[in-house]
N, C-alpha and C positions, 0 to 999 in steps of 0.2 A: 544379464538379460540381453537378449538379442533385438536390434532395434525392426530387424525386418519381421520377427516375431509379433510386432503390434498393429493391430489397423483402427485408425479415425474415422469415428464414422457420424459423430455431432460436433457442434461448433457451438461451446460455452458460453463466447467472450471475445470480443475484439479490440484492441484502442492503442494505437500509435506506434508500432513497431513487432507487437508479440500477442498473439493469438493460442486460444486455451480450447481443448479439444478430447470430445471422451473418447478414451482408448481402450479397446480390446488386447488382451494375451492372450493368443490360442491358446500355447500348451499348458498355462492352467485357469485357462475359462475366470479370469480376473481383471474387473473394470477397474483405468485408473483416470487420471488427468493428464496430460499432455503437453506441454505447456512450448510451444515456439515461438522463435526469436526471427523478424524477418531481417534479410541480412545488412543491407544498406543501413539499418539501423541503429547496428551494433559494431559498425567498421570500426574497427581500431580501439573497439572497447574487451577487445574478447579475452587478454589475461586476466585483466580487471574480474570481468563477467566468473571467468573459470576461479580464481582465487573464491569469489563470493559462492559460488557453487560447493565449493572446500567446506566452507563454515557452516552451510544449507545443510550437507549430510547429518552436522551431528545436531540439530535441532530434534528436541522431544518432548512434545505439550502439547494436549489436547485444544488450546484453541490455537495454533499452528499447526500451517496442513504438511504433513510429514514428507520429509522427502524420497522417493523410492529408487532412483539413477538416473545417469544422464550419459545426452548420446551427441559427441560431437563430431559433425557431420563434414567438416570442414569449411573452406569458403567461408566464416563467421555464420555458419548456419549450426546453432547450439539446439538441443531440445530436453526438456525437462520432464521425468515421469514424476508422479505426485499422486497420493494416496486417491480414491475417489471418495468426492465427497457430494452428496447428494441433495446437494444446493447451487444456486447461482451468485456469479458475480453482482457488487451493488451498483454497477456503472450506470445501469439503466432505472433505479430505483428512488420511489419519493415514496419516504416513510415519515407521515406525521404524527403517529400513534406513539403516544408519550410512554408507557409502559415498553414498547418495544427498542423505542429509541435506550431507553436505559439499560436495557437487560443489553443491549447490541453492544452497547459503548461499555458495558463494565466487561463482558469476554473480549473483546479486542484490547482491552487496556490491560486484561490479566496477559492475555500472550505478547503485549508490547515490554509488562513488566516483568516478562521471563527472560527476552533478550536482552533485555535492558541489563539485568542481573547475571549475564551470558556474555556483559559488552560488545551487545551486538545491537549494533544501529540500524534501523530495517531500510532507512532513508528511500524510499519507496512508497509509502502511506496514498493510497487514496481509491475511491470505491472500486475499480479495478482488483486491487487487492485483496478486498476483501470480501468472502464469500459467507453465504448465509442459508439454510432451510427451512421445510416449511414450519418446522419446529422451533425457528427462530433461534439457533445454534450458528455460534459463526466460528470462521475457521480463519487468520491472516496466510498470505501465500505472497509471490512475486518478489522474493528479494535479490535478486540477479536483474535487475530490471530499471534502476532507480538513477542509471546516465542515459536511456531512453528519453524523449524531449517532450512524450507526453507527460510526464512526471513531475513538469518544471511547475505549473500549475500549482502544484500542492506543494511544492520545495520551501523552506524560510530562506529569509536574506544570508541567514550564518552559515545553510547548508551551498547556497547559490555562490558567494562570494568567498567563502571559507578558506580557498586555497591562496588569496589575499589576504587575507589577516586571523587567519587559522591562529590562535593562544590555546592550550590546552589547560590552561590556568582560568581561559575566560568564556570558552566554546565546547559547551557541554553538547554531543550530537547528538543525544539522545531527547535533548529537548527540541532536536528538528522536527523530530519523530511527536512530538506533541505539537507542535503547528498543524504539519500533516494533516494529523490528526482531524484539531478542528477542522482544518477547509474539509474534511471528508465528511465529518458531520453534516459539515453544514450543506454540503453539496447533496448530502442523502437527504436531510429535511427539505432543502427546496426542489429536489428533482432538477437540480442545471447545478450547473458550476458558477459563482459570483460572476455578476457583469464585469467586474473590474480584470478579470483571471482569464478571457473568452478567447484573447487574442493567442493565435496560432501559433504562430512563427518566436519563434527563440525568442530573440533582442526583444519585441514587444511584450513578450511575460516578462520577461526581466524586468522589466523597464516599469511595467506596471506594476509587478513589487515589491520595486524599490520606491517609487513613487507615491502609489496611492495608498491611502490610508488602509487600516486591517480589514477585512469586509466584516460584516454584523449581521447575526438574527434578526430577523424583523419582526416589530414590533408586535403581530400576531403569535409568536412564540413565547413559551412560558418563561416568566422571570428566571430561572434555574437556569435554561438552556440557554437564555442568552448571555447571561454570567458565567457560564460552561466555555462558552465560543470566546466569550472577548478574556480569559487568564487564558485560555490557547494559542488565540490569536495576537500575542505580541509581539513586538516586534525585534525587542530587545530579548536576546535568550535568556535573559537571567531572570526576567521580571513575568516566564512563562511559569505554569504551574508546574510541577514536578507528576511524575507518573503515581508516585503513592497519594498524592491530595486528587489527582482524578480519578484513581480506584476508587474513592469514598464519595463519589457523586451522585446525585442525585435529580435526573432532569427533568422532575415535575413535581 
């Protein structure tokens, strides 16, 4: 596919280096998603990036959003074509409706446990990611994207410090992908991202989760869900739920 063949003409999504964008193909009148990398972002991550793009092609699961080609522009300016899907990101989203929340969280945890079964760690997890309609069908997307600094946010200690004390015997990555996870929940139930998480700048996420304690449900939210959030939320990867015990939940 030819990239001068496409033109943008909505803006999806935006958050911390890569912006999502609905795309036209003229020559067969076919809508898709768009997905770009802004460059200063991605300096000196782009084999990285391009290797992950490798693995992105052969994904195929209906709650992952398919991938269609990509077009690397130089300069570290990469861009990603992506099925269209006719839903919004949850970045800007506060869903308290208990029925929705579960139906949302069992599709994203079936497409987390298909890579997972694919050995593929999405280590990217959080409502940017993940798209939804109005039919409450969600799609996961953004795996190229996950050394971006907006992402630190939703990263565990194992996935942040990992290349410090990386075991493969003790550091399962797939249960980063379940940390993620919860902050994104928990970030769609409250509509903000935890106070303890807010801080910008690199070193001070770090710093804050290494330091503070998991963040929690609040006490307004159903006993299910806040038991959902704190086996997500550990800190220790081994003592995190596994992805087959969060299939079988139930968050009301």
């Amino acid at each position: 596919m030819n990239y001068s063949d496409l033109q943008s003409f909505r803006r999806l999504g935006l958050e911390y280096g890569f912006v999502y964008h609905k795309a036209f193909h003229w020559p067969t009148n076919q809508v898709y998603v768009l997905e770009s990398f802004i460059s200063e972002c991605i300096s000196g991550n782009g084999p990285e990036i391009r290797q992950q793009i490798e693995i992105f092609r052969h994904v195929d699961r209906p709650n992952v959003m398919k991938f269609v080609d990509s077009f690397d522009l130089g300069y570290d300016h990469i861009e990603l074509l992506l099925e269209f899907f006719d839903g919004k990101p949850l970045d800007q989203s506060c869903i308290t409706d208990k029925q929705i929340l579960s139906k949302m969280a069992k599709q994203n945890l079936r497409g987390l446990s298909y890579l997972h079964k694919c050995r593929i760690a999405h280590k990217g997890i959080k409502p940017l990611s993940l798209f939804m309609d109005s039919r409450h069908k969600v799609k996961i997307t953004d795996f190229v994207a996950s050394n971006i600094e907006g992402s630190v946010a939703y990263m565990s200690l194992d996935y942040l410090f990992g290349k410090w004390r990386l075991n493969d015997d003790l550091i399962d990555e797939c249960s980063g992908d379940v940390w993620g996870f919860g902050i994104t929940m928990l970030a769609i139930y409250m509509g903000k991202l935890s106070h303890s998480l807010k801080e910008r700048d690199w070193a001070s996420l770090m710093l804050a989760i290494l330091k503070s304690p998991p963040p929690e449900a609040s006490l307004t939210a159903s006993g299910e869900f806040r038991d959902f959030i704190g086996c997500c939320l550990q800190k220790e990867a081994t003592r995190r739920w596994r992805r087959n015990s969060c299939c079988s939940i139930r968050l009301y």
